[in-house]
C-alpha positions as CSV (number, residue, x, y, z in Angstrom):
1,X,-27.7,-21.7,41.3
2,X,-30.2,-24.3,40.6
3,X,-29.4,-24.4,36.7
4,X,-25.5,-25.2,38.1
5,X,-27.0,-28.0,40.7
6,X,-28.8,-29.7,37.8
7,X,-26.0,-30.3,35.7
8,X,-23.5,-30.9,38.1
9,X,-25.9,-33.9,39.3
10,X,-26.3,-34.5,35.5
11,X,-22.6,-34.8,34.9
12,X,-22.1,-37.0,38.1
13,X,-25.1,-39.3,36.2
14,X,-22.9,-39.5,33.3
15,X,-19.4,-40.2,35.1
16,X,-21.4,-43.3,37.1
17,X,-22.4,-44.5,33.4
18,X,-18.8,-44.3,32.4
19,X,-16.9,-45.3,35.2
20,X,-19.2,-48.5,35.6
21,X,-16.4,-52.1,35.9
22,X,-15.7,-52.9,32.7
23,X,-13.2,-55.9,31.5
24,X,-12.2,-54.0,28.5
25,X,-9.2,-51.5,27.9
26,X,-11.1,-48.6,26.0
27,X,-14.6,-47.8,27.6
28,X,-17.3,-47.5,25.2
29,X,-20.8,-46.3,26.1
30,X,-23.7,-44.2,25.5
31,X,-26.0,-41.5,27.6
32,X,-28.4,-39.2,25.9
33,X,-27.5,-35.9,27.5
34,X,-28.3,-34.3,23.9
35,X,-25.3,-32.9,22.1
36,X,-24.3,-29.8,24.5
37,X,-21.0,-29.5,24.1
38,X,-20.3,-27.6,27.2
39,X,-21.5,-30.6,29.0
40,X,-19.0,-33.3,27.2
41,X,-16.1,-31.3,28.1
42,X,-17.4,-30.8,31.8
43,X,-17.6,-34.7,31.8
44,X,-14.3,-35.3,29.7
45,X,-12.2,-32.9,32.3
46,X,-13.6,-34.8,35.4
47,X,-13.5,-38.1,33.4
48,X,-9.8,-37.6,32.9
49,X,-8.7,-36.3,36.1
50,X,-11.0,-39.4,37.7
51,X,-9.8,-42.6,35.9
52,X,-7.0,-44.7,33.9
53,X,-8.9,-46.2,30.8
54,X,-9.8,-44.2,27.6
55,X,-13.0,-43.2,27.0
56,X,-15.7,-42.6,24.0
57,X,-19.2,-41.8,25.0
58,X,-21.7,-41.3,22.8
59,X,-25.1,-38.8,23.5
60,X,-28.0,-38.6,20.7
61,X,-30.2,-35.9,20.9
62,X,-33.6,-37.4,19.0
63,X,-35.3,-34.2,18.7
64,X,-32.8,-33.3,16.4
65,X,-31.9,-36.4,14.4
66,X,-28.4,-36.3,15.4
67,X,-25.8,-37.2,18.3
68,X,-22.5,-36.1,19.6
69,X,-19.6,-38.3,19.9
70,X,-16.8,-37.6,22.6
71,X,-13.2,-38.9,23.5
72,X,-11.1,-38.6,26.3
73,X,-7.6,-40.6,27.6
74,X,-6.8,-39.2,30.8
75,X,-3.2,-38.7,31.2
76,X,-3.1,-41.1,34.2
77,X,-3.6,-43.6,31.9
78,X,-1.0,-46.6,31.2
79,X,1.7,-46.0,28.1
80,X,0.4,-49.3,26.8
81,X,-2.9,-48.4,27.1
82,X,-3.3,-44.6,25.7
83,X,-5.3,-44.2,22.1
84,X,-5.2,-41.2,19.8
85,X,-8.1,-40.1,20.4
86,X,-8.5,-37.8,17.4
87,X,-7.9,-41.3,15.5
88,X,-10.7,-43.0,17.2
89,X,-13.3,-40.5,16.9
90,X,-12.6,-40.4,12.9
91,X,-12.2,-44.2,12.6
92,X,-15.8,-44.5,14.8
93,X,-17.7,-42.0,12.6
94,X,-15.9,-43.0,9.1
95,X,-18.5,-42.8,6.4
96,X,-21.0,-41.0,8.3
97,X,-20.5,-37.5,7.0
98,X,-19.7,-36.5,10.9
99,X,-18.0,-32.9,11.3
100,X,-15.5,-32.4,14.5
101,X,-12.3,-33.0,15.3
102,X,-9.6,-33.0,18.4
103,X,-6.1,-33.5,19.9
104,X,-4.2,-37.2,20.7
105,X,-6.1,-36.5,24.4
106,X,-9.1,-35.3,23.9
107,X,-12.1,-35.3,20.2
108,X,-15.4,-34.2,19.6
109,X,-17.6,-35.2,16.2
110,X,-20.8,-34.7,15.6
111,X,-23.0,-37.0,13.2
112,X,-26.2,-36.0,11.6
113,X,-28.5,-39.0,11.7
114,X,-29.6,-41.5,14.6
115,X,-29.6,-44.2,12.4
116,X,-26.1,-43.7,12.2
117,X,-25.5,-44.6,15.9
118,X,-25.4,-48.3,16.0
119,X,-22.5,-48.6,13.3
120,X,-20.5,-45.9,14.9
121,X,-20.8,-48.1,18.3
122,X,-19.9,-50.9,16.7
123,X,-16.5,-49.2,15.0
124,X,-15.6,-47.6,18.4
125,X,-15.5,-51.2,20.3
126,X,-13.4,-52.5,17.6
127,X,-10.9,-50.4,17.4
């Protein structure tokens, strides 16, 4: 019971970095939660069911030089405003050797390297 009341509070730790106000149309952040995938698709199923914009977090895990990328548009989200998300993950981590893959909803990729990190930020705001 406590191992489930840790990462429930984790999870709701994430969602609060996510869902902060944002002016954009695609969110774009990062939380070091490691690279548990478990946990991205807890977040990515409450992330969807919770908001309208589209979302790609990114979580290193330094211990092990390398960090998990993660997409999600909720399907409340406008027509106008829905991304592939498969598309997004790849274009983000293009060149970085990163292994994953996903649906138009929903992609997962992860990238061996933390030096990797800053670029892969930088490709997922401008796309």
């Amino acid at each position: 019971a406590w191992k489930k009341e840790q990462a429930a509070q984790r999870v709701k730790s994430i969602l609060a970095t996510a869902t902060a106000p944002t002016e954009t149309v695609n969110v774009v952040c990062r939380y070091d939660f490691g690279t548990d995938g478990k946990t991205a698709k807890t977040v990515m199923t409450q992330y969807q069911k919770q908001q309208e914009k589209p979302l790609l977090m990114i979580s290193a895990d330094e211990t092990a030089n390398r960090f998990l990328v993660f997409c999600v548009t909720p399907k409340g989200c406008a027509k106008e405003q829905k991304v592939n998300c498969k598309a997004w993950a790849a274009a983000a981590t293009e060149g970085t050797n990163g292994k994953g893959g996903g649906k138009a909803d929903t992609a997962q990729f992860t990238v061996e390297g933390l030096e990797k990190l800053d670029g892969v930020l930088e490709k997922a705001r401008a796309f």
